[in-house]
Backbone as CSV, one residue per row, in Angstrom:
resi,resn,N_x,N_y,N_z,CA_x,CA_y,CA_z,C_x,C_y,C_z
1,UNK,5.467,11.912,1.580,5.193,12.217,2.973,5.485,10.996,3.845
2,UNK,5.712,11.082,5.310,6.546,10.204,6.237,4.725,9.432,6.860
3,UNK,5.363,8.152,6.130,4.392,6.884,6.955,4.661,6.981,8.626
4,UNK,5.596,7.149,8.740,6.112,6.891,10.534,7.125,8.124,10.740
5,UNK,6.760,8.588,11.588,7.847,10.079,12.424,9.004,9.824,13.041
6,UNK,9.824,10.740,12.840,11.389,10.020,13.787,11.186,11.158,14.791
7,UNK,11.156,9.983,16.512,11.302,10.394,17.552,12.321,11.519,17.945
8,UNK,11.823,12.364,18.453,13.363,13.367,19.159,13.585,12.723,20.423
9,UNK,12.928,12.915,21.265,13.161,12.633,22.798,12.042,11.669,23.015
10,UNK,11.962,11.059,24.355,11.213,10.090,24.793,11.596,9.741,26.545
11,UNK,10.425,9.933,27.201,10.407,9.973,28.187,9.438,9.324,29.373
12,UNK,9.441,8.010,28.763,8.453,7.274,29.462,7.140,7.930,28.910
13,UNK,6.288,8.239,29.554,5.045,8.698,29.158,4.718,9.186,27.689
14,UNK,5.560,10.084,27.951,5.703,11.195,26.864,6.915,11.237,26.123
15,UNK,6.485,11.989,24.874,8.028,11.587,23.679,7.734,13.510,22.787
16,UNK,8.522,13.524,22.080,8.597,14.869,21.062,9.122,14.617,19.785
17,UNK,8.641,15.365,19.003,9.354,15.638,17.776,10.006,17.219,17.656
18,UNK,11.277,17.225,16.516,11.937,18.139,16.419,11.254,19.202,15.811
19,UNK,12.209,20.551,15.302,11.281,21.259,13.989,11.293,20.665,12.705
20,UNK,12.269,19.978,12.596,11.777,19.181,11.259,10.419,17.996,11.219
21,UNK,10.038,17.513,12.200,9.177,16.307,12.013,8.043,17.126,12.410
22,UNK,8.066,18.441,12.712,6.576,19.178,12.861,6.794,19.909,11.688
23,UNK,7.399,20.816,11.044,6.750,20.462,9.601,6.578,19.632,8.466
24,UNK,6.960,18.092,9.005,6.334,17.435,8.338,5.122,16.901,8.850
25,UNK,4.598,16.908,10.365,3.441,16.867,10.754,2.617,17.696,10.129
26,UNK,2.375,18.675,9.840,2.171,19.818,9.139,1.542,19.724,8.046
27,UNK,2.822,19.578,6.873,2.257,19.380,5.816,1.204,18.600,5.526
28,UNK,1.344,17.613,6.516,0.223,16.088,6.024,-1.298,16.402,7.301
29,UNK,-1.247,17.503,7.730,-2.626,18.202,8.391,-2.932,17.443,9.560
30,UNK,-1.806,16.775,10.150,-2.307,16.144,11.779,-2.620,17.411,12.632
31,UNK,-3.715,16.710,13.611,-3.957,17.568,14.547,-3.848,17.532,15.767
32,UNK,-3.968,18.152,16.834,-4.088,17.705,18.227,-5.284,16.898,18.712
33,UNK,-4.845,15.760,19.282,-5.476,14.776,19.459,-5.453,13.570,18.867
34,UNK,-5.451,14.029,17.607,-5.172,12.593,16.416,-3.898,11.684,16.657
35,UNK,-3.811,10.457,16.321,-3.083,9.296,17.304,-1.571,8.726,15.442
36,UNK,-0.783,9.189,15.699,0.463,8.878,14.673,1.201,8.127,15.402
37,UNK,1.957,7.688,14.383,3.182,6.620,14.585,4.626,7.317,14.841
38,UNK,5.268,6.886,15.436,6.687,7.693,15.904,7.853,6.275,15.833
39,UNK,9.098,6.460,15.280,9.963,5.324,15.273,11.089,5.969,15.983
40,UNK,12.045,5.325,16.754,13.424,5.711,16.887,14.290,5.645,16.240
41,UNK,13.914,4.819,15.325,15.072,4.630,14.212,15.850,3.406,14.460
42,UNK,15.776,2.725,15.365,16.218,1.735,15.857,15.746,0.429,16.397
43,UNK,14.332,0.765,15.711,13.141,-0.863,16.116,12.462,-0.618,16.778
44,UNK,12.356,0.504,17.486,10.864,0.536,18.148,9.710,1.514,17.646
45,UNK,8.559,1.208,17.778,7.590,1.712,16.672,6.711,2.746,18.315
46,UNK,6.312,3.862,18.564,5.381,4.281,19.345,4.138,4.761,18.619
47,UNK,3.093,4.546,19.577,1.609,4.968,19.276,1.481,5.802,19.404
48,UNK,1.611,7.397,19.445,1.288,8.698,19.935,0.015,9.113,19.770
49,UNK,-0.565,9.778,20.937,-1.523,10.858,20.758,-0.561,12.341,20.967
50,UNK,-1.084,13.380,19.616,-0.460,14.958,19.574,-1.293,15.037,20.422
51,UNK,-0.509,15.671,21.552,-1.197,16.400,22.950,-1.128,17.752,22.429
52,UNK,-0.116,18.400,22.200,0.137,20.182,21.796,1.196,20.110,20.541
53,UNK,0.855,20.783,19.829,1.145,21.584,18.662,1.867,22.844,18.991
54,UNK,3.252,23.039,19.430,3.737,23.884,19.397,4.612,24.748,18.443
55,UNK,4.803,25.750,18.040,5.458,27.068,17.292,6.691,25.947,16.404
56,UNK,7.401,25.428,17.111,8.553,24.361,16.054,8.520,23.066,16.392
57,UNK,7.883,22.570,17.997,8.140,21.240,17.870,6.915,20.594,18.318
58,UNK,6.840,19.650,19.017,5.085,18.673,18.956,5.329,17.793,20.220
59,UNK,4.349,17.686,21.023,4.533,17.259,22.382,3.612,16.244,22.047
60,UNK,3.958,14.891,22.365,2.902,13.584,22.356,2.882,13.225,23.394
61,UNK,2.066,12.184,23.937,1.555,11.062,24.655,1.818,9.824,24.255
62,UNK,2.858,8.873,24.952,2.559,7.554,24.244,1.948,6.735,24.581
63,UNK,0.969,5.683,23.790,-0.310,5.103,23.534,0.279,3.407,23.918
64,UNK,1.127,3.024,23.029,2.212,1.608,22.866,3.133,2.009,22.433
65,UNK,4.093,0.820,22.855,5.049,0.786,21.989,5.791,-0.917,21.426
66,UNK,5.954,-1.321,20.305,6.353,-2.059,20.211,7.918,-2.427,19.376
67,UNK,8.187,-3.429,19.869,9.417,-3.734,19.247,9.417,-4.258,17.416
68,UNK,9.910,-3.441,16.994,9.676,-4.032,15.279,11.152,-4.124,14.644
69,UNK,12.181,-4.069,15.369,13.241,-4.468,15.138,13.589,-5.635,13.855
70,UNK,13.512,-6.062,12.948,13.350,-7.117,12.137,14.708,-7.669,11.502
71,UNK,15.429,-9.169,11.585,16.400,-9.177,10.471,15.944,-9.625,8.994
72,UNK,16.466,-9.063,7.867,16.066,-10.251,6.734,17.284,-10.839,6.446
73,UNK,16.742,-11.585,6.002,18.638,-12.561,5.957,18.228,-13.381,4.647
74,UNK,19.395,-13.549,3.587,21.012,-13.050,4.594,20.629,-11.195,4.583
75,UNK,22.005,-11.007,5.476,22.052,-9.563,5.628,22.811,-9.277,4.289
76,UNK,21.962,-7.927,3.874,22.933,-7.373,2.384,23.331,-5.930,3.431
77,UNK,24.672,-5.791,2.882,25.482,-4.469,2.994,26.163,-4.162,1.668
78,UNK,25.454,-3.087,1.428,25.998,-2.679,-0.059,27.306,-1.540,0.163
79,UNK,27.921,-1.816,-0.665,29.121,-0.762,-0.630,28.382,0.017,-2.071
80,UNK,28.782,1.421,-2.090,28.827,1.854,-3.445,30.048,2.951,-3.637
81,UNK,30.611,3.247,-4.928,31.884,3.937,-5.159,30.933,5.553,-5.616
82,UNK,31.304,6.546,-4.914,30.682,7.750,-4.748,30.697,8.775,-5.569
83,UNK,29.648,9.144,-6.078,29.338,9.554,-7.983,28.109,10.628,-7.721
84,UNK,27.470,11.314,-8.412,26.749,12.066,-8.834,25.778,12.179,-7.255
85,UNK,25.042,13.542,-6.730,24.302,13.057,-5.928,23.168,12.665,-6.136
86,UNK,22.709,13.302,-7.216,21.264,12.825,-7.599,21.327,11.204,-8.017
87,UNK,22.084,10.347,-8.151,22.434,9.231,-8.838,22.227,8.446,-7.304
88,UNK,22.938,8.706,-6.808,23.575,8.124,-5.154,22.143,8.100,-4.466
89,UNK,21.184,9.200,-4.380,19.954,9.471,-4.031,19.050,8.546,-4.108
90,UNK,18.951,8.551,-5.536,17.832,7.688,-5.656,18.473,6.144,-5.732
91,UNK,19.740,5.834,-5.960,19.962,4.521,-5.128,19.583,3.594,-3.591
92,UNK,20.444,5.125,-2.869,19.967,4.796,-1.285,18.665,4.766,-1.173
93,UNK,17.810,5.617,-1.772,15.932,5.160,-1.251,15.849,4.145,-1.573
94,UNK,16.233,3.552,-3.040,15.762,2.235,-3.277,16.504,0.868,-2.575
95,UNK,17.465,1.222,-1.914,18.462,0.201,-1.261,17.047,0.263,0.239
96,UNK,17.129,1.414,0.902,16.112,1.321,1.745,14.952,0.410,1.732
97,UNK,14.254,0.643,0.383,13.302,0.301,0.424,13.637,-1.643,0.467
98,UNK,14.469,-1.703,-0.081,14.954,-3.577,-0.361,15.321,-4.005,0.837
99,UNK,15.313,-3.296,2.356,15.801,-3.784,3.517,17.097,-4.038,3.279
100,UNK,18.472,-3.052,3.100,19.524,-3.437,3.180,20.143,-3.035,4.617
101,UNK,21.184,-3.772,5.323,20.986,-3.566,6.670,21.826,-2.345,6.466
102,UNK,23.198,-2.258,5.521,23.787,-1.388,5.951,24.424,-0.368,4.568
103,UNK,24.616,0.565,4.423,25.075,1.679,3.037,26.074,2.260,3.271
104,UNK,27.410,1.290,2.289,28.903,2.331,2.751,29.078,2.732,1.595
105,UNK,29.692,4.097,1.744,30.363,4.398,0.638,31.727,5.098,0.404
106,UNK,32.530,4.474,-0.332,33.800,5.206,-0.568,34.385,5.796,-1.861
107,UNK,35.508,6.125,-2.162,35.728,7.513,-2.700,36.661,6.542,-3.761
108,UNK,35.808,6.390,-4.919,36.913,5.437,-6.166,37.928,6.515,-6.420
109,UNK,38.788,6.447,-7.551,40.101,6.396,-7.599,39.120,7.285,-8.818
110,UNK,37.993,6.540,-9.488,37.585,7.227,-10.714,36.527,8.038,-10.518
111,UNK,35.965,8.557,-8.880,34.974,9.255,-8.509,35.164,10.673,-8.773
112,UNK,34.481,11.211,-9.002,34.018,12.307,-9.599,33.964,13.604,-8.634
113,UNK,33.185,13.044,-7.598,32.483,13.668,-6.359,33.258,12.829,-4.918
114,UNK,33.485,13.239,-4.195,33.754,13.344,-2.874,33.262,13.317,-2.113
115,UNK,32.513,12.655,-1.058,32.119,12.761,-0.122,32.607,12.893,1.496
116,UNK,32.379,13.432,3.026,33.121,13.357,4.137,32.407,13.455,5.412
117,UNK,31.158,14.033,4.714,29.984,14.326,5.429,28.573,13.457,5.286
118,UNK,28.501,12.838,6.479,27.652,11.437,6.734,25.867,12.306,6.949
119,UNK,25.885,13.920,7.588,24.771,14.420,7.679,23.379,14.102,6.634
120,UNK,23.979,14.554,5.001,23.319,14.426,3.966,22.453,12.610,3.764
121,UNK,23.653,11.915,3.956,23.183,9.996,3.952,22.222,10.067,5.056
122,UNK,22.608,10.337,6.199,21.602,10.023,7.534,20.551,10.615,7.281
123,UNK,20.444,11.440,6.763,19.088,12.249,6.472,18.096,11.626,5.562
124,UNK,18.646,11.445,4.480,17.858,10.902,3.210,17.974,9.254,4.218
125,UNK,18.583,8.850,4.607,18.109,7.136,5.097,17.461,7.405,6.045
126,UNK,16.964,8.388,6.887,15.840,8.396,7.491,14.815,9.032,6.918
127,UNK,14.708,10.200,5.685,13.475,10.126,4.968,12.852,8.742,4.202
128,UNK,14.207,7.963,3.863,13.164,6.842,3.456,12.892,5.419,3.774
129,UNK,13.836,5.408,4.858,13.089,4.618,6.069,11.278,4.874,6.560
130,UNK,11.101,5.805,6.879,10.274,6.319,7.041,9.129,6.430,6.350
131,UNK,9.422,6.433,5.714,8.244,6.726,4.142,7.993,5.239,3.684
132,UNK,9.014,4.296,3.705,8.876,2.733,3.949,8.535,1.847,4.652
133,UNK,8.114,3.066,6.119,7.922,2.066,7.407,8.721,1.408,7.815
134,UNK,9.880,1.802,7.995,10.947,0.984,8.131,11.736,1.444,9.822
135,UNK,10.988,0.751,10.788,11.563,1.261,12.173,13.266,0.467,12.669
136,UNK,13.742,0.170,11.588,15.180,-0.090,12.347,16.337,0.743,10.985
137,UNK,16.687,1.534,10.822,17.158,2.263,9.756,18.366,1.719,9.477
138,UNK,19.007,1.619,8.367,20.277,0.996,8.104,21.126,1.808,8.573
139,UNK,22.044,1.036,8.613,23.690,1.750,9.564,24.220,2.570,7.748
140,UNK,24.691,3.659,8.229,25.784,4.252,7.537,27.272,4.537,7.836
141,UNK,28.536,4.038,6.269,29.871,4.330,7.042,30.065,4.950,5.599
142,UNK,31.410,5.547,5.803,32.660,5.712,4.553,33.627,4.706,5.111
143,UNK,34.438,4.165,4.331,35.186,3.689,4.283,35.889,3.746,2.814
144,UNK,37.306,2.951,2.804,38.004,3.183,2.130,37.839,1.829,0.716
145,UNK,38.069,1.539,-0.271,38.259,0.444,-1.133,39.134,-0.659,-0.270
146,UNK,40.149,-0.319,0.156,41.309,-1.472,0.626,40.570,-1.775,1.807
147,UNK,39.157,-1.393,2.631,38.694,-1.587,3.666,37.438,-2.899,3.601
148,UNK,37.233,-2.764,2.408,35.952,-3.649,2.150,36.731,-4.761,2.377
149,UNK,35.765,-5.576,2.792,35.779,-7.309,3.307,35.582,-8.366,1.976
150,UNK,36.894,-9.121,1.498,36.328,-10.353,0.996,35.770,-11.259,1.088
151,UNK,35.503,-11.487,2.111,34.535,-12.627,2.352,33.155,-12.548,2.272
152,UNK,32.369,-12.944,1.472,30.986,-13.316,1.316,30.442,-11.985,0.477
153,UNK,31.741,-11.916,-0.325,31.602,-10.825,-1.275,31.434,-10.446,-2.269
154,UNK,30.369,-9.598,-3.318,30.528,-9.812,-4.811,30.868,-8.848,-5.166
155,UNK,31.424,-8.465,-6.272,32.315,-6.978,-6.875,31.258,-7.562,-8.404
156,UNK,30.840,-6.565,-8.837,30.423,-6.033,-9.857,31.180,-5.343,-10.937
157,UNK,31.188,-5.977,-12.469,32.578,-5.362,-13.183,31.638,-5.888,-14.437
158,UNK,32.366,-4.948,-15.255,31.641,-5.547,-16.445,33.265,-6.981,-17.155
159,UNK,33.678,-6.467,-16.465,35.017,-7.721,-16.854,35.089,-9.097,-15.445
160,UNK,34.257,-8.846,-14.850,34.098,-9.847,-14.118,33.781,-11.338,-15.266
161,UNK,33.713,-12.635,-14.352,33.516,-14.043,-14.891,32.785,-14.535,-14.032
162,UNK,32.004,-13.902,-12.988,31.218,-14.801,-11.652,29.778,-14.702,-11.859
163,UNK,29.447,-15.757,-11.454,27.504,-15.767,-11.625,26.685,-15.200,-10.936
164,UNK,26.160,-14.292,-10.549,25.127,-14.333,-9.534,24.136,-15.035,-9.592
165,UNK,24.015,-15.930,-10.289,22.997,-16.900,-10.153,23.582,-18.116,-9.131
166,UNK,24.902,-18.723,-9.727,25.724,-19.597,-9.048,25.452,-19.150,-6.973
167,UNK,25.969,-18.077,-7.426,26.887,-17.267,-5.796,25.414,-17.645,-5.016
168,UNK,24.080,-17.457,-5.854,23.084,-17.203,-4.719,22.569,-18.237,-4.455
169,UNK,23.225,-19.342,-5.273,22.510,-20.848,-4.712,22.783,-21.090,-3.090
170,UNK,24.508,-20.971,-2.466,24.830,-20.773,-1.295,23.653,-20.086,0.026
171,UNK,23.723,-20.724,0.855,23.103,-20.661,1.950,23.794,-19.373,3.113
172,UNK,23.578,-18.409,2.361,24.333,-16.895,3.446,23.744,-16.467,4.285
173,UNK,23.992,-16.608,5.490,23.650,-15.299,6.324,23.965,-13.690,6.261
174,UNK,24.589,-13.747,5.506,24.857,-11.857,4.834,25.835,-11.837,3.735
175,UNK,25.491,-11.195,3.245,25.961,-10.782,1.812,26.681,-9.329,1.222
176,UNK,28.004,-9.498,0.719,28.391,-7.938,0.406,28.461,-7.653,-0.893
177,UNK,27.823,-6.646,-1.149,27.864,-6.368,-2.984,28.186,-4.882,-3.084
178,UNK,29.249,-4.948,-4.484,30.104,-3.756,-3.773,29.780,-3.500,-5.845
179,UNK,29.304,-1.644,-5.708,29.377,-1.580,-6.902,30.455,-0.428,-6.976
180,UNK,31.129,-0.389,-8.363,32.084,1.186,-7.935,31.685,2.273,-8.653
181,UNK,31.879,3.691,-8.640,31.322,5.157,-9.004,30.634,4.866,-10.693
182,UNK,29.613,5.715,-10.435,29.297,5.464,-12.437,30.136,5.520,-13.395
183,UNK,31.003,6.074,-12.983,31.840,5.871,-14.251,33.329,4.303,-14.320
184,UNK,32.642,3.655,-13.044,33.296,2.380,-12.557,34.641,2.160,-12.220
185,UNK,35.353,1.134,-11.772,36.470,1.259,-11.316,37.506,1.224,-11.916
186,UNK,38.665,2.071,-11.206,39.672,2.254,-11.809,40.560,0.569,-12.257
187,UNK,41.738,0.517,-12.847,42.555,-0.321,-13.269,42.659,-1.277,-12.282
188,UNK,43.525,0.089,-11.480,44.200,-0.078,-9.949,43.467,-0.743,-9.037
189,UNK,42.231,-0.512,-8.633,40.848,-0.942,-8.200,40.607,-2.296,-8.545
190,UNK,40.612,-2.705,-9.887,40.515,-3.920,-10.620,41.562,-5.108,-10.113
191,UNK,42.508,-4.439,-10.220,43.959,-5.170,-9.705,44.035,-5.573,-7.852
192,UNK,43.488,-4.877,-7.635,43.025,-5.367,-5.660,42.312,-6.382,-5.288
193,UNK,40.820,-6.396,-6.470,40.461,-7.065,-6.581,40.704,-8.891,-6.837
194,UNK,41.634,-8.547,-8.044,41.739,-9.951,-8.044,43.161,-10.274,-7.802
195,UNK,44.311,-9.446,-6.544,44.819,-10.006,-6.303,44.541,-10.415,-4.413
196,UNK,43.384,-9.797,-4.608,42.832,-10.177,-2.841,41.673,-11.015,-2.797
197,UNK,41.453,-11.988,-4.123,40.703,-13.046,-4.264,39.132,-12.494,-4.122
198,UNK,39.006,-11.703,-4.726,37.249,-11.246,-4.253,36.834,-11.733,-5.560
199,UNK,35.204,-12.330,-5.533,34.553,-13.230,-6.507,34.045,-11.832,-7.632
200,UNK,33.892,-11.554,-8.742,33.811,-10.378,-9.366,32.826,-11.047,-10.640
201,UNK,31.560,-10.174,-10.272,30.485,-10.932,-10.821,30.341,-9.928,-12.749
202,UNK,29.773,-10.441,-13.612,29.439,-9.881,-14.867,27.975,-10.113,-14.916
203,UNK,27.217,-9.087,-15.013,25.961,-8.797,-14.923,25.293,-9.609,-16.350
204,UNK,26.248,-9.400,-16.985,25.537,-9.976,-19.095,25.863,-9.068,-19.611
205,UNK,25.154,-9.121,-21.182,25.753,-8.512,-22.545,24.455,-7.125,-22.271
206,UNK,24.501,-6.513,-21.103,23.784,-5.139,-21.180,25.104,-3.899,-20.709
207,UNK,24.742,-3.043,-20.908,25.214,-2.134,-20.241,23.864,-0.846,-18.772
208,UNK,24.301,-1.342,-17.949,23.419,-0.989,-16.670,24.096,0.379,-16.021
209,UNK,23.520,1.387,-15.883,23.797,2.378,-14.926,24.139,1.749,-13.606
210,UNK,25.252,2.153,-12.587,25.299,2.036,-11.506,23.994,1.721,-10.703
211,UNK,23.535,2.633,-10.493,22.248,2.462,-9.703,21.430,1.251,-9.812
212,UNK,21.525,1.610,-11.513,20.094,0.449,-11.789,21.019,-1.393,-11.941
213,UNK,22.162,-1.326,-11.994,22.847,-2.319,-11.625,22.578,-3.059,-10.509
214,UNK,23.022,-1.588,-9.160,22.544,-2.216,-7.684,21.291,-2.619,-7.662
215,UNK,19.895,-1.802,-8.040,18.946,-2.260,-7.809,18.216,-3.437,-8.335
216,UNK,18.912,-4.027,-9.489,18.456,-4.761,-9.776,19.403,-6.126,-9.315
217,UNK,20.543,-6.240,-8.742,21.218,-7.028,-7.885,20.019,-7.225,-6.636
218,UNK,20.039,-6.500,-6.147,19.033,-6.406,-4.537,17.673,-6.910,-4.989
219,UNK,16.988,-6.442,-5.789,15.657,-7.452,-6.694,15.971,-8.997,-6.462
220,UNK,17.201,-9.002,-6.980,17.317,-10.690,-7.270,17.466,-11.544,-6.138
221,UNK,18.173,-10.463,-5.039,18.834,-11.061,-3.728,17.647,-11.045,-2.689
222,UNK,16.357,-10.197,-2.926,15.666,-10.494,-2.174,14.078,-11.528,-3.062
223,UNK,14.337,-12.148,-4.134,13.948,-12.772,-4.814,13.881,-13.884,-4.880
224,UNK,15.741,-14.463,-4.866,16.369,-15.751,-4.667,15.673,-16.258,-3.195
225,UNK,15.969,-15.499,-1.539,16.023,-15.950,-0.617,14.234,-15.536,-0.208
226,UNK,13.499,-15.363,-0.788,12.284,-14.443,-0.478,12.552,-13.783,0.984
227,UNK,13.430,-13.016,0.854,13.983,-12.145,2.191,12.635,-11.635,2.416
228,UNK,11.880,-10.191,1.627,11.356,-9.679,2.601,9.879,-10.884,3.024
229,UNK,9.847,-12.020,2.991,8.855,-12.637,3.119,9.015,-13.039,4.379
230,UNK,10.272,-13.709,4.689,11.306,-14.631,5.565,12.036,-13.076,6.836
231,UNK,11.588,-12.525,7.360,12.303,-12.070,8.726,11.784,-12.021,10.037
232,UNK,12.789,-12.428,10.357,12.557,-12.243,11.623,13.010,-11.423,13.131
233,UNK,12.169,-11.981,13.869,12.633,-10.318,15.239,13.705,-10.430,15.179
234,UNK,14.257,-9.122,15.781,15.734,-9.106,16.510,16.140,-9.295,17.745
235,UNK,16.666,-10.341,18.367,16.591,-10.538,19.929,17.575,-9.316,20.506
C-alpha cells in the first residue's frame, strides 16, 4: 500500500486525486477528514485534509507543502537490456528503492521481449516511489545500445577485467551502470563496447541473475559513497 499519494491536480488551496489513487485511498480505509500525504512526483510533498470522498475521485484541502526534492550523489542512472517482465519488475522497485535518479532501457540484440511503451515503467516507478516515500520519481527513457554514454560508465560482463571496487574509489558526481537482457549481451554488443572504450566490469567467480547483479551493484554504490546518508536539497 502507497506511503504517499500521487497528486492529480492542484490548485492553490485545494488539490485531487484520480480514480486510481481513490482506490487506493480506499483500500487502506482513509476517511473524510483524516489528514494524508500527496506527492507530485517531482519533490514536492502536500499535507492534505480529505474534504469529500467522491464516486471515483477525492477532493482535498492543502494543509503544507514542502519541498523534498533531494540529490544523492553521485547520481546513478542505470541502463538495463530488456528481458522478462516479471524480472524487469522487480528490478525497477528495487532500483527505486536505492534512489536511482534515472531507469533506461533498451532492446539487446539478445532480448527476448520488446518493449515501446513507457505507460507500464511510469506506472510501476510511481507505485514504488510511493510506497518508498520517494517525492521526486526517477526519470524514465528507451534508448538505443549505440546511445548509451561512455563516460563515467560501467558495463557489466561476465568477460569484463574492471573492478568495481577500483572504479568506486573515484570521486563521481554520477555514475552509469549498464547491465544487458538476462540472457546478456550479444557478441556484437561486446564488440561496441570495447571498441568505444567503455570500462567493462567482472562481478567474480559467481554467476548472478541480471537483476540480482544490478541490485547488488547499487548496494555497493550506495555503500561505498553512503549516498542515502549524504543528500542533499535540490536548488
Amino acid at each position: 500500500m502507497p506511503n504517499v499519494f500521487l497528486l492529480d491536480s492542484f490548485n492553490g488551496e485545494y488539490a485531487s486525486l484520480n480514480e486510481e489513487e481513490f482506490a487506493h485511498l480506499r483500500s487502506v480505509r482513509i476517511k473524510e477528514n483524516e489528514v494524508i500525504n500527496v506527492t507530485d512526483g517531482k519533490g514536492k510533498l502536500f499535507e492534505c485534509t480529505v474534504i469529500k470522498i467522491n464516486k471515483k475521485t477525492v477532493d482535498l484541502k492543502v494543509i503544507k507543502v514542502q519541498n523534498l526534492h533531494y540529490s544523492f550523489l553521485p547520481e546513478i542512472n542505470l541502463f538495463i537490456g530488456a528481458s522478462k517482465w516479471d524480472r524487469m519488475q522487480m528490478l525497477i522497485e528495487k532500483a527505486v528503492e536505492h534512489r536511482v535518479t534515472s531507469i533506461t532501457v533498451f532492446n539487446g540484440e539478445r532480448s527476448t521481449f520488446k518493449y515501446d511503451d513507457q505507460k507500464k515503467f511510469l506506472k510501476l516507478i510511481a507505485e514504488s516511489s510511493k510506497q518508498s516515500f520517494l517525492c521526486n520519481f526517477p526519470n524514465f527513457y528507451f534508448t538505443s545500445i549505440k546511445d548509451i554514454p561512455s563516460k563515467n560508465t560501467l558495463v557489466f560482463d561476465f568477460q569484463g577485467t574492471g573492478s568495481l571496487k577500483e572504479e568506486l574509489k573515484k570521486n563521481l558526481n554520477s555514475i552509469n551502470i549498464v547491465f544487458g537482457p538476462d540472457i546478456g549481451f550479444s557478441q556484437n554488443e561486446k564488440k561496441f563496447f570495447s571498441e568505444h572504450s567503455f570500462y567493462v566490469v567482472n562481478l567474480g567467480n559467481t554467476v548472478f541473475r541480471f537483476e540480482t547483479a544490478a541490485i547488488y551493484v547499487l548496494s555497493s554504490i550506495n555503500y561505498e559513497y553512503e549516498r542515502l546518508l549524504k543528500n542533499y536539497p535540490h536548488e
